[in-house]
N, C-alpha and C positions, 0 to 999 in steps of 0.2 A: 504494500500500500504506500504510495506516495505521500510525505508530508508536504504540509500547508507551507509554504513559505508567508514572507510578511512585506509589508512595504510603509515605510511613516512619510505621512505628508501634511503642510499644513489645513490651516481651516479653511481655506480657497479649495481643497479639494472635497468638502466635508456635505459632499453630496449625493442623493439617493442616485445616481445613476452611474456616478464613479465606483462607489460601494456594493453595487449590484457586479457592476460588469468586473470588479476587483476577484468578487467572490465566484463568481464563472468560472476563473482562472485556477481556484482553488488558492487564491494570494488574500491575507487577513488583512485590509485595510487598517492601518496604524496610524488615522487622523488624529488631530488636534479638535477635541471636542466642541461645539456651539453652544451657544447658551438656546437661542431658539433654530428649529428647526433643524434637530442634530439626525444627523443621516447613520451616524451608531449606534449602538448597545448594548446592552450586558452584554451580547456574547463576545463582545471585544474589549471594551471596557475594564471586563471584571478578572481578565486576566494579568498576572505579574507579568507578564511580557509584555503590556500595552503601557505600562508603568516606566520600564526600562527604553523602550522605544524613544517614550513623548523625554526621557532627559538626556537622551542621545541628543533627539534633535536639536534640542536644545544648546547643545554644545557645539555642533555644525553649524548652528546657522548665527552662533556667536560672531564670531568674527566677518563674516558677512555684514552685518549690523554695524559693527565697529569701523568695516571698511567704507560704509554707505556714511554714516554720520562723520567720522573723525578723519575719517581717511580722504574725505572727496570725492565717494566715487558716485553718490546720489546725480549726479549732474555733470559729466564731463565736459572739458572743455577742450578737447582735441578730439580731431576726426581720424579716421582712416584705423586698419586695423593695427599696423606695427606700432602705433604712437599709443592707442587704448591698451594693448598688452605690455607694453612699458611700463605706464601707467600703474596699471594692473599688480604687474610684478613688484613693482616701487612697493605701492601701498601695501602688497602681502612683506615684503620684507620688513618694513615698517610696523606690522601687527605682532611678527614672530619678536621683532625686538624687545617692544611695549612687554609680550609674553613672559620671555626670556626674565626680565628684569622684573615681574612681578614675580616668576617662579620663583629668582634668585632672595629674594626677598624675604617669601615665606621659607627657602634652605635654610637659609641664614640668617636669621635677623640678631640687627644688632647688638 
């Protein structure tokens, strides 16, 4: 018997049609929950693996956030591809540092 694989997405995907055709596939839809109109439930919900998912993602889409706000990337101001992946790369280097020195931080404090 095949096992169910899983997939987390945010609340953009937290829809009855996404969550139908997810479960076709035999894949558990691992959305971020809605206040109204939630296209989940218990049977996804109430497992510890829906638990573990929604603080994964949490941690992925950290630095995304950090790059969009602090980093400049909400709004770019160069065109073309080679100048946006520069860009791009810049600001990821930029995040690993901010990282690096908060990690170093909590190793070693003062």
């Amino acid at each position: 018997m095949q096992r169910w694989a899983t997939v987390g997405a945010d609340k953009g995907y937290n829809t009855k049609n996404f969550v139908k055709k997810t479960r076709s596939l035999r894949i558990t839809p691992h959305v971020a929950e809605k206040r109204k109109h939630n296209a989940i439930d218990q049977r996804t919900t109430g497992w510890e693996g829906y638990a573990t998912s929604q603080r994964r993602r949490k941690i992925v889409e950290e630095p995304f956030g950090w790059m969009k706000v602090t980093g400049g990337l909400r709004k770019l101001r160069h065109r073309g591809e080679e100048k946006v992946r520069a860009v791009f790369a810049f600001t990821c280097a930029c995040f690993n540092l901010v990282r690096l020195k908060n990690l170093e931080a909590k190793l070693c404090p003062a």
